[in-house]
Biotite code that builds the C-alpha atoms (Angstrom):
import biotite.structure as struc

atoms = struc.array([
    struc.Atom([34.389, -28.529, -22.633], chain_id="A", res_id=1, res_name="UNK", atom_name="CA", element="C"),
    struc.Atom([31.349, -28.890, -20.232], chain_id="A", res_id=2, res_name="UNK", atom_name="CA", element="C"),
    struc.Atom([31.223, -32.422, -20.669], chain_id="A", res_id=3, res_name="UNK", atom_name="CA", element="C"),
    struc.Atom([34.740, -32.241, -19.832], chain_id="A", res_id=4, res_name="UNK", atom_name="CA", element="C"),
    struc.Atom([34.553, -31.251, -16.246], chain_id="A", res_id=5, res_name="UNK", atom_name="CA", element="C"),
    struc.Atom([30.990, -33.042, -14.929], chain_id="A", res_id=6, res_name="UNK", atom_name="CA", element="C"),
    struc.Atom([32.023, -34.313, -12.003], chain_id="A", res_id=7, res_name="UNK", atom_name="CA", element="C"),
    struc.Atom([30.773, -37.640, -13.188], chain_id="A", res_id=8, res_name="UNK", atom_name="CA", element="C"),
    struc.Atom([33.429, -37.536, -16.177], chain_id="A", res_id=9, res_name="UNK", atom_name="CA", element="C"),
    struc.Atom([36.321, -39.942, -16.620], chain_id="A", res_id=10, res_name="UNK", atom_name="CA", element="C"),
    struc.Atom([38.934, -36.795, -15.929], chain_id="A", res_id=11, res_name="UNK", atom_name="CA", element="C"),
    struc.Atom([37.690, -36.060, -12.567], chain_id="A", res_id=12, res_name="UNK", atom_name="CA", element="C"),
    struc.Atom([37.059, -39.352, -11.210], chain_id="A", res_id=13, res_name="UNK", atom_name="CA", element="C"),
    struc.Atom([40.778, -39.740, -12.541], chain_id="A", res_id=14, res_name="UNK", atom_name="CA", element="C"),
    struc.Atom([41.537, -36.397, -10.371], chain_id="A", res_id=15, res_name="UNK", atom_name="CA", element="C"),
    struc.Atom([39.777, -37.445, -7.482], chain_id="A", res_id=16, res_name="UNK", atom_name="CA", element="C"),
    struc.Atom([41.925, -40.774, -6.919], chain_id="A", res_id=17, res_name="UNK", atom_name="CA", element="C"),
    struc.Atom([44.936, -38.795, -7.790], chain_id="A", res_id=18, res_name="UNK", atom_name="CA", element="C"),
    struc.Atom([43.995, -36.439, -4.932], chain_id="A", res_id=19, res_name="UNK", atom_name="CA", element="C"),
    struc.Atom([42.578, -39.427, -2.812], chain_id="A", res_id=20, res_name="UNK", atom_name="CA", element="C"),
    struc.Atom([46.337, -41.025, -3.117], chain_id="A", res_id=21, res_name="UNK", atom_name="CA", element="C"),
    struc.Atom([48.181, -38.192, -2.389], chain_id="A", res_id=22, res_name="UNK", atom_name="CA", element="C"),
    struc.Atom([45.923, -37.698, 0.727], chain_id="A", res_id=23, res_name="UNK", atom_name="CA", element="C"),
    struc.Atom([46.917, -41.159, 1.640], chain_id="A", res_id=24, res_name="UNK", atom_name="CA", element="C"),
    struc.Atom([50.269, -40.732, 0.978], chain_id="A", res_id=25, res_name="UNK", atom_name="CA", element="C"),
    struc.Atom([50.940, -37.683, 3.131], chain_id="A", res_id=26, res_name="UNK", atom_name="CA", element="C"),
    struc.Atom([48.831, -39.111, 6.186], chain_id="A", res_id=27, res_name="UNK", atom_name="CA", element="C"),
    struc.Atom([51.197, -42.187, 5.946], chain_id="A", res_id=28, res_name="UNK", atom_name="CA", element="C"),
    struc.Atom([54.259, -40.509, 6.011], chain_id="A", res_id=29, res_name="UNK", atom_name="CA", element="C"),
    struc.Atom([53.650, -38.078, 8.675], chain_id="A", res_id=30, res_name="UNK", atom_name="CA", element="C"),
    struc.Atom([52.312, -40.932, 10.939], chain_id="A", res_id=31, res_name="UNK", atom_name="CA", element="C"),
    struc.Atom([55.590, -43.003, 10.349], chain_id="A", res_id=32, res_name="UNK", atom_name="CA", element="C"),
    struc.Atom([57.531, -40.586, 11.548], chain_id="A", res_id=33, res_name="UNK", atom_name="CA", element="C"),
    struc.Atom([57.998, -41.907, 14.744], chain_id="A", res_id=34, res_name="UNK", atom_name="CA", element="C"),
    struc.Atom([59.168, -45.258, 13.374], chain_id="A", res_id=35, res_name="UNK", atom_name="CA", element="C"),
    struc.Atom([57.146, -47.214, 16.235], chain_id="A", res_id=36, res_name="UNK", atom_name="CA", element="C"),
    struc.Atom([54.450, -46.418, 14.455], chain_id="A", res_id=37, res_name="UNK", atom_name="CA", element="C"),
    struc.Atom([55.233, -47.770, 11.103], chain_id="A", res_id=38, res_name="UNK", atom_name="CA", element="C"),
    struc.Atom([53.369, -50.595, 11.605], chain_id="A", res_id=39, res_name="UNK", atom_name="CA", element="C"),
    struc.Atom([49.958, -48.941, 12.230], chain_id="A", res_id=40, res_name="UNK", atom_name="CA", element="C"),
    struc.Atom([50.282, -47.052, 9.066], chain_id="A", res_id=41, res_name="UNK", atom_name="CA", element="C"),
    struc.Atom([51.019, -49.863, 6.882], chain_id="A", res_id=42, res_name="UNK", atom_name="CA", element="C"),
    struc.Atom([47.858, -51.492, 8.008], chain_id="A", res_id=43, res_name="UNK", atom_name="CA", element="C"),
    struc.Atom([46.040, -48.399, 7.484], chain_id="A", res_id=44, res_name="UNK", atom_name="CA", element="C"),
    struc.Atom([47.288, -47.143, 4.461], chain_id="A", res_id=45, res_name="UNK", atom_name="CA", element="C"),
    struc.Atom([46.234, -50.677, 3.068], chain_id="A", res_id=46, res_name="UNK", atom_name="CA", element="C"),
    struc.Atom([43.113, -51.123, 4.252], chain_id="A", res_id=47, res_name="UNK", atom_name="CA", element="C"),
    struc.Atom([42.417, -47.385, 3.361], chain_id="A", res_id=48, res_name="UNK", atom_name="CA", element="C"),
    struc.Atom([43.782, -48.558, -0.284], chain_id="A", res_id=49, res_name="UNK", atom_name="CA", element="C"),
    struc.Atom([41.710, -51.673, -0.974], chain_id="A", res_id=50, res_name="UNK", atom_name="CA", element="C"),
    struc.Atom([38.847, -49.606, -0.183], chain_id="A", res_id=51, res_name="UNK", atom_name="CA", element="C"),
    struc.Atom([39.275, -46.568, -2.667], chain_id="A", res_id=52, res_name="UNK", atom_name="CA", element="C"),
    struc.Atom([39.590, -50.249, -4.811], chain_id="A", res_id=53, res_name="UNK", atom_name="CA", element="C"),
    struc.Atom([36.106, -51.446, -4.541], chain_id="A", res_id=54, res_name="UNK", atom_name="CA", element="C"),
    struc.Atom([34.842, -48.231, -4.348], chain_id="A", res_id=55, res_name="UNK", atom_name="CA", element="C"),
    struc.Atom([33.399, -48.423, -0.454], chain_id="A", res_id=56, res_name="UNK", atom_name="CA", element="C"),
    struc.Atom([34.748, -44.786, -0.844], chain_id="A", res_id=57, res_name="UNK", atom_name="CA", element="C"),
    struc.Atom([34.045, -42.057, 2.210], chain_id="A", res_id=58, res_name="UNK", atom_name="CA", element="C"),
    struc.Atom([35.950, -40.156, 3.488], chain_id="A", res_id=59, res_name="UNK", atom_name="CA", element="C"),
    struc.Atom([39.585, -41.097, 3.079], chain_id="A", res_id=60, res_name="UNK", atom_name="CA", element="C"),
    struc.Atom([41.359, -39.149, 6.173], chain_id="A", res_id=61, res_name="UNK", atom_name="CA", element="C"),
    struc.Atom([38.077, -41.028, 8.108], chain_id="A", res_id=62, res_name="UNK", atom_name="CA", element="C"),
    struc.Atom([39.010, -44.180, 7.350], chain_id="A", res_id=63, res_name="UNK", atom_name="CA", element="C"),
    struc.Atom([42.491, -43.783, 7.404], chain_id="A", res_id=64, res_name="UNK", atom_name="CA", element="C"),
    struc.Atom([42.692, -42.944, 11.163], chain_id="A", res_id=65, res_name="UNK", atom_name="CA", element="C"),
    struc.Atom([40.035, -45.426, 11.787], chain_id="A", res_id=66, res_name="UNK", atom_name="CA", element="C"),
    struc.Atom([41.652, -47.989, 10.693], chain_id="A", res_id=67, res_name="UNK", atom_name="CA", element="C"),
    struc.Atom([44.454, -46.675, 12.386], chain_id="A", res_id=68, res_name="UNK", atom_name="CA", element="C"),
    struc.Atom([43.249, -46.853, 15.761], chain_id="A", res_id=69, res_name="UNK", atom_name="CA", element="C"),
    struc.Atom([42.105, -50.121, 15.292], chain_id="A", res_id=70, res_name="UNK", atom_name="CA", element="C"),
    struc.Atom([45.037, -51.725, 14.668], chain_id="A", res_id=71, res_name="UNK", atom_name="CA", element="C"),
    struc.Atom([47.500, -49.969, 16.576], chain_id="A", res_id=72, res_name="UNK", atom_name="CA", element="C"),
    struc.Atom([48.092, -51.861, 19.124], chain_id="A", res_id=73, res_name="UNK", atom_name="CA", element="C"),
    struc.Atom([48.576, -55.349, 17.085], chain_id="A", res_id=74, res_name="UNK", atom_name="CA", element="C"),
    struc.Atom([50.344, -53.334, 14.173], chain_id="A", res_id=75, res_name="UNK", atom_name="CA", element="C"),
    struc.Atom([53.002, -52.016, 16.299], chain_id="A", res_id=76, res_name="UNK", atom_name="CA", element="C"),
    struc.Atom([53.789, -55.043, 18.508], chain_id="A", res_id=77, res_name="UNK", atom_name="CA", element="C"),
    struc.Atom([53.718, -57.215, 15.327], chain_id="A", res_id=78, res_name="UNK", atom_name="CA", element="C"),
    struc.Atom([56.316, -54.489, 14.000], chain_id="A", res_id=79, res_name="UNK", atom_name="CA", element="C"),
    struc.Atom([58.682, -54.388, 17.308], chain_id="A", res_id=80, res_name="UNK", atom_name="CA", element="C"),
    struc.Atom([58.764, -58.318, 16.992], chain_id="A", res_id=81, res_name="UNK", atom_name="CA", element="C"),
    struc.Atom([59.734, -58.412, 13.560], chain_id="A", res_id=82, res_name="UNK", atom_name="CA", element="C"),
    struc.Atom([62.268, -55.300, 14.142], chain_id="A", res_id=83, res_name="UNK", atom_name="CA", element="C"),
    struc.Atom([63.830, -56.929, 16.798], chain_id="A", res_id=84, res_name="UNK", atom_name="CA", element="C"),
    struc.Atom([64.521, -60.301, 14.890], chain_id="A", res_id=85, res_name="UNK", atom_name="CA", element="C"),
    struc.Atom([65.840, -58.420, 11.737], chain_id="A", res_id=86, res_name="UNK", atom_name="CA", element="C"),
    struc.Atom([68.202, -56.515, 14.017], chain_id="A", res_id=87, res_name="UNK", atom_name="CA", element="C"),
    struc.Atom([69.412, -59.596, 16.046], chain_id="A", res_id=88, res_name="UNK", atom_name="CA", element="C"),
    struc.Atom([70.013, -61.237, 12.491], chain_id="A", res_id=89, res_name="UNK", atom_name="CA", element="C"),
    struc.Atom([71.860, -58.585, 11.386], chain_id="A", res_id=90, res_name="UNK", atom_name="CA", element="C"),
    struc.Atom([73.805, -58.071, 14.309], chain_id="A", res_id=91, res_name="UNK", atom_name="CA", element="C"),
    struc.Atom([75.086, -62.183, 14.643], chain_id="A", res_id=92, res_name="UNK", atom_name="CA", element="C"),
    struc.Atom([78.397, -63.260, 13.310], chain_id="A", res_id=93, res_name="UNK", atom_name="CA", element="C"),
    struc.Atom([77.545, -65.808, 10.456], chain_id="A", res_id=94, res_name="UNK", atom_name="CA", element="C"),
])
């Protein structure tokens, strides 16, 4: 049972990136709530994913909102662009 729950055993590190994904999970959905931002949080919550990946771990909030805040500005124009063109497509007569 000790063996078990070292927190270098395969059942914690299994608990820790259930816990890291949850995080991730949450912190993307409360900053998409204001849909303008949905962009941002896409790029974040993939970067923030490929690096729980290949294991360039940290903190997971931390590089969440850094990445964030990095691409926000890009993220969310990219997003009004494309939003605007998928409603205008929609919104035609075929």
């Amino acid at each position: 049972m000790g063996k078990l729950l070292n927190i270098d055993s395969s059942v914690m590190r299994i608990m820790a990136l259930l816990a890291d994904l949850i995080i991730l999970n949450t912190l993307f959905i409360l900053t998409s709530l204001p849909l303008i931002t949905i962009g941002a949080s896409l790029c974040a919550l993939q970067t923030s994913l490929q690096k729980i990946l290949h294991q360039n771990r940290g903190s997971v909030i931390k590089n969440y909102f850094k990445s964030f805040s990095l691409n926000f500005r890009q993220a969310t124009i990219f997003f009004i662009i494309l939003s605007l063109l998928t409603f205008t497509q929609i919104a035609s007569p075929s």
